[in-house]
PyMOL CGO cylinders between C-alpha atoms (Angstrom):
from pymol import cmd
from pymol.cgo import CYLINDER

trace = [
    CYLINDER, -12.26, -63.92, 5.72, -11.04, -60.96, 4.38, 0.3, 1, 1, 1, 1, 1, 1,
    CYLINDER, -11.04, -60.96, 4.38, -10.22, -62.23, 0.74, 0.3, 1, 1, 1, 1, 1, 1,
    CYLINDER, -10.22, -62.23, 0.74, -12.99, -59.67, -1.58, 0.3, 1, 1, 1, 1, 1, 1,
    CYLINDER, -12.99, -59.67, -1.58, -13.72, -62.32, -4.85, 0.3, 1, 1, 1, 1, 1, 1,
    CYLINDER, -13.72, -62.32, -4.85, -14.73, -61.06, -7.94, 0.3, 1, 1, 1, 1, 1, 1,
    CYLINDER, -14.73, -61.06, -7.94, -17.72, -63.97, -8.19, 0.3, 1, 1, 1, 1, 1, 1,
    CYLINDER, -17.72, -63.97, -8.19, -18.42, -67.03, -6.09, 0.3, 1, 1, 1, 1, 1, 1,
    CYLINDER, -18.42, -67.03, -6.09, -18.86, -70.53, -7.43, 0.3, 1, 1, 1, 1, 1, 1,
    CYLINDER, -18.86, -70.53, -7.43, -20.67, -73.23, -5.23, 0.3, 1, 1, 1, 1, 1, 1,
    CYLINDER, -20.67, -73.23, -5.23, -18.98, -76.79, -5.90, 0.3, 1, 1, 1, 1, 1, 1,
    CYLINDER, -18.98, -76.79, -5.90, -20.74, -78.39, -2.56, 0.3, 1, 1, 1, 1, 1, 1,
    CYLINDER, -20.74, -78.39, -2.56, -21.88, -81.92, -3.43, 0.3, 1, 1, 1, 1, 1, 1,
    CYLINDER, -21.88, -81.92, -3.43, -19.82, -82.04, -6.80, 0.3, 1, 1, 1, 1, 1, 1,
    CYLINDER, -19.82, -82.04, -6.80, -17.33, -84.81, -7.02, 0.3, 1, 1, 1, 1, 1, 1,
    CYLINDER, -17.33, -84.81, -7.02, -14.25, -84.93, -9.11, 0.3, 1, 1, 1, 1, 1, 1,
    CYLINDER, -14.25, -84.93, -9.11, -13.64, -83.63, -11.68, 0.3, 1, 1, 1, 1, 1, 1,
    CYLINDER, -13.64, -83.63, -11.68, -16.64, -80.95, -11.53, 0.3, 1, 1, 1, 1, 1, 1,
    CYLINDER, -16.64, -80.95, -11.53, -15.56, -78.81, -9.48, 0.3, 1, 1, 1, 1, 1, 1,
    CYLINDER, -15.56, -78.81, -9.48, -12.17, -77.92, -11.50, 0.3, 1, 1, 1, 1, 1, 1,
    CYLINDER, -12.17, -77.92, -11.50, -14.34, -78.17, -14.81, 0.3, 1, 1, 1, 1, 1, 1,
    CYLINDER, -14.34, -78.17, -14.81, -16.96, -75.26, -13.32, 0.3, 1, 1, 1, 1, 1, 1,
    CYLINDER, -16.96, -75.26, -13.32, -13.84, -73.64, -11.63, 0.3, 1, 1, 1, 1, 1, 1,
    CYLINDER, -13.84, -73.64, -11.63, -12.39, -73.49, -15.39, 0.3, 1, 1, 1, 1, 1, 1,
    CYLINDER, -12.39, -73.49, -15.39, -15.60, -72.35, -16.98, 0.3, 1, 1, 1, 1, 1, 1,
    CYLINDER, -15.60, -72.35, -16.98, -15.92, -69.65, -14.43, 0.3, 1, 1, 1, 1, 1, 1,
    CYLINDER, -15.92, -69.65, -14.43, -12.78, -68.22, -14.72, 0.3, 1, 1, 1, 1, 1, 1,
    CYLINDER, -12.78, -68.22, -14.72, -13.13, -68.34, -18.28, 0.3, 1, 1, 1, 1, 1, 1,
    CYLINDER, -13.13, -68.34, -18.28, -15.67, -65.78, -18.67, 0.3, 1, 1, 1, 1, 1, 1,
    CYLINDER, -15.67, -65.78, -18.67, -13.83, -63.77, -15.36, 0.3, 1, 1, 1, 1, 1, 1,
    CYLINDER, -13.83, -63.77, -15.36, -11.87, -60.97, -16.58, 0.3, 1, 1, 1, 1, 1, 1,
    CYLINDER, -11.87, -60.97, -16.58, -7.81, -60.70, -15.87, 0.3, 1, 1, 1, 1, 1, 1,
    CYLINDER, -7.81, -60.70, -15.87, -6.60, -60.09, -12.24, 0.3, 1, 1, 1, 1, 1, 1,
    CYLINDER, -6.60, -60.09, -12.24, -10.73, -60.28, -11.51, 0.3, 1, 1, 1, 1, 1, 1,
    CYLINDER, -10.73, -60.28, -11.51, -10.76, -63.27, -8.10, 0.3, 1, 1, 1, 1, 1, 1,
    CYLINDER, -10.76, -63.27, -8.10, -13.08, -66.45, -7.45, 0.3, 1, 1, 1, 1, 1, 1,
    CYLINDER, -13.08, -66.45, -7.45, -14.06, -67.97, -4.68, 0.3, 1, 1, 1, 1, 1, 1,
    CYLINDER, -14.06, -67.97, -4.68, -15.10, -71.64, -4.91, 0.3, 1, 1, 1, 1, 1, 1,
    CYLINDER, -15.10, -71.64, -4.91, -16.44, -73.50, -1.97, 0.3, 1, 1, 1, 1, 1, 1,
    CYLINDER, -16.44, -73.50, -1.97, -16.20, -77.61, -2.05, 0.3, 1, 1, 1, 1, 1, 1,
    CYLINDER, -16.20, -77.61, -2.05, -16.88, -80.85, -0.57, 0.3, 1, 1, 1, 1, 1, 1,
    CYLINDER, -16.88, -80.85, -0.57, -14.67, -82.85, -2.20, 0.3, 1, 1, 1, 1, 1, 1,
    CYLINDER, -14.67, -82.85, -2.20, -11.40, -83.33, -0.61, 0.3, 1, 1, 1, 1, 1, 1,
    CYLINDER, -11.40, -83.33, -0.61, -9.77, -84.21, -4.08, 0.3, 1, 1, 1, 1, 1, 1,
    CYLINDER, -9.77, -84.21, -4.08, -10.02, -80.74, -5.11, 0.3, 1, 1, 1, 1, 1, 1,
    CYLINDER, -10.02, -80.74, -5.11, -7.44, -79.13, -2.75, 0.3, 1, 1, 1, 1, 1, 1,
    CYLINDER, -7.44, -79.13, -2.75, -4.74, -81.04, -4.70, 0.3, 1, 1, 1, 1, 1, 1,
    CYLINDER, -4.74, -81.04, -4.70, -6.37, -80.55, -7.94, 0.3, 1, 1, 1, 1, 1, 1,
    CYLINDER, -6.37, -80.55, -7.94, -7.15, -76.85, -7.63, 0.3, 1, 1, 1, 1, 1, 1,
    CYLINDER, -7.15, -76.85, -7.63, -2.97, -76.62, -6.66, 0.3, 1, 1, 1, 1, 1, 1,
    CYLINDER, -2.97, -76.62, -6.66, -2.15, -78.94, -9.71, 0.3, 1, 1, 1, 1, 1, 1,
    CYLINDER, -2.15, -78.94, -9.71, -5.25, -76.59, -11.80, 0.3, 1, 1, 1, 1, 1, 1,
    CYLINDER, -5.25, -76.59, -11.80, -3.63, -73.09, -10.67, 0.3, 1, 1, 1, 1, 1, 1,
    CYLINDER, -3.63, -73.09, -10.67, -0.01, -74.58, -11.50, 0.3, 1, 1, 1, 1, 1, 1,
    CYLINDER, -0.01, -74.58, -11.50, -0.76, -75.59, -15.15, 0.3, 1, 1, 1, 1, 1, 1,
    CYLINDER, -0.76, -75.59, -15.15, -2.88, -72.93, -16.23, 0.3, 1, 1, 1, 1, 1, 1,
    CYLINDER, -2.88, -72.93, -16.23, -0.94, -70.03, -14.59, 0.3, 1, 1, 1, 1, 1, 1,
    CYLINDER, -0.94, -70.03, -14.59, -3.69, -68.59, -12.44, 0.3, 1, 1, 1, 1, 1, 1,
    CYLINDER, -3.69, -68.59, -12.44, -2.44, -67.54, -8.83, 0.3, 1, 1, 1, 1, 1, 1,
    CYLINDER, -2.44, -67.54, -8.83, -4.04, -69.39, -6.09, 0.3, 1, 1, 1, 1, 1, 1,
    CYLINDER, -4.04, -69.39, -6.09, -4.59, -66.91, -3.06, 0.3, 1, 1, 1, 1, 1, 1,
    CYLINDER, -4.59, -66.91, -3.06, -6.19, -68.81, -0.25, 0.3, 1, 1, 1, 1, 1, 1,
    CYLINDER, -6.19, -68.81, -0.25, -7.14, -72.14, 0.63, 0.3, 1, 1, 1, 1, 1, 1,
    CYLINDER, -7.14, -72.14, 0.63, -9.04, -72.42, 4.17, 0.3, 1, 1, 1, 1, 1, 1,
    CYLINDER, -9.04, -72.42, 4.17, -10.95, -76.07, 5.77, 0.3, 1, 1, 1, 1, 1, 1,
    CYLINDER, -10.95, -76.07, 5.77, -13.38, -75.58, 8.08, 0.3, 1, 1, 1, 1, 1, 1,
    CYLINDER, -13.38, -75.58, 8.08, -15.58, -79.12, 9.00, 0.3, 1, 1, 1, 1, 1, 1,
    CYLINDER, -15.58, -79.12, 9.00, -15.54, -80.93, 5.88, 0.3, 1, 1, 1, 1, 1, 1,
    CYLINDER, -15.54, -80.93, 5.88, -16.08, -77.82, 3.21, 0.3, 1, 1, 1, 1, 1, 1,
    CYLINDER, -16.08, -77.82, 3.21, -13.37, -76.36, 1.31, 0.3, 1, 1, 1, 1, 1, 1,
    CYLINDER, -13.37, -76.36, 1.31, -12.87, -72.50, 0.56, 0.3, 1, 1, 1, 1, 1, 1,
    CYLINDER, -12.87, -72.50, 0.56, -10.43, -71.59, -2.35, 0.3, 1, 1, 1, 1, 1, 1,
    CYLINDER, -10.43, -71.59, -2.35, -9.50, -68.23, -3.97, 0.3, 1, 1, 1, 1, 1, 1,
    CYLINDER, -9.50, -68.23, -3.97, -8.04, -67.93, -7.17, 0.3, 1, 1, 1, 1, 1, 1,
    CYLINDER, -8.04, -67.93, -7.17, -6.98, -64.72, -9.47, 0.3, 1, 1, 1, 1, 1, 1,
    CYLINDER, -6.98, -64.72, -9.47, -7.36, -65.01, -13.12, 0.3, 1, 1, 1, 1, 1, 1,
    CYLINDER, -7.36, -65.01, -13.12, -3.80, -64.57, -14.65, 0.3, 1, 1, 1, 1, 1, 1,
]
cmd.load_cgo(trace, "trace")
């Protein structure tokens, strides 16, 4: 993976809606353009961090599956 984030958030075990609400408050204290990589276990969350990015304007980068766990990367508009 050759995405560099900013900070990290671990969402593993979290069912909706936590991981967009930690995903918000994370971003929240990011700084503009800064990136965040959340990792997830919830397969809700790849259509709600889409639907999360699309409303609050932040850019998703990368989405990747791999057995189960979810990797996304989003800059902070």
């Amino acid at each position: 993976m050759n995405t560099q984030a900013t900070q990290s958030l671990d969402a593993r075990g979290l069912n909706c809606p936590l991981p967009i609400l930690r995903t918000k408050k994370a971003l929240t204290a990011m700084g503009s353009g800064e990136t965040l990589a959340i990792l997830s276990t919830d397969p809700g969350s790849v259509k709600d961090m889409q639907a999360f990015c699309k409303q609050t304007g932040h850019e998703l980068i990368a989405t990747h599956s791999n057995q189960g766990e979810f990797e996304f990367f989003i800059r902070k508009s």
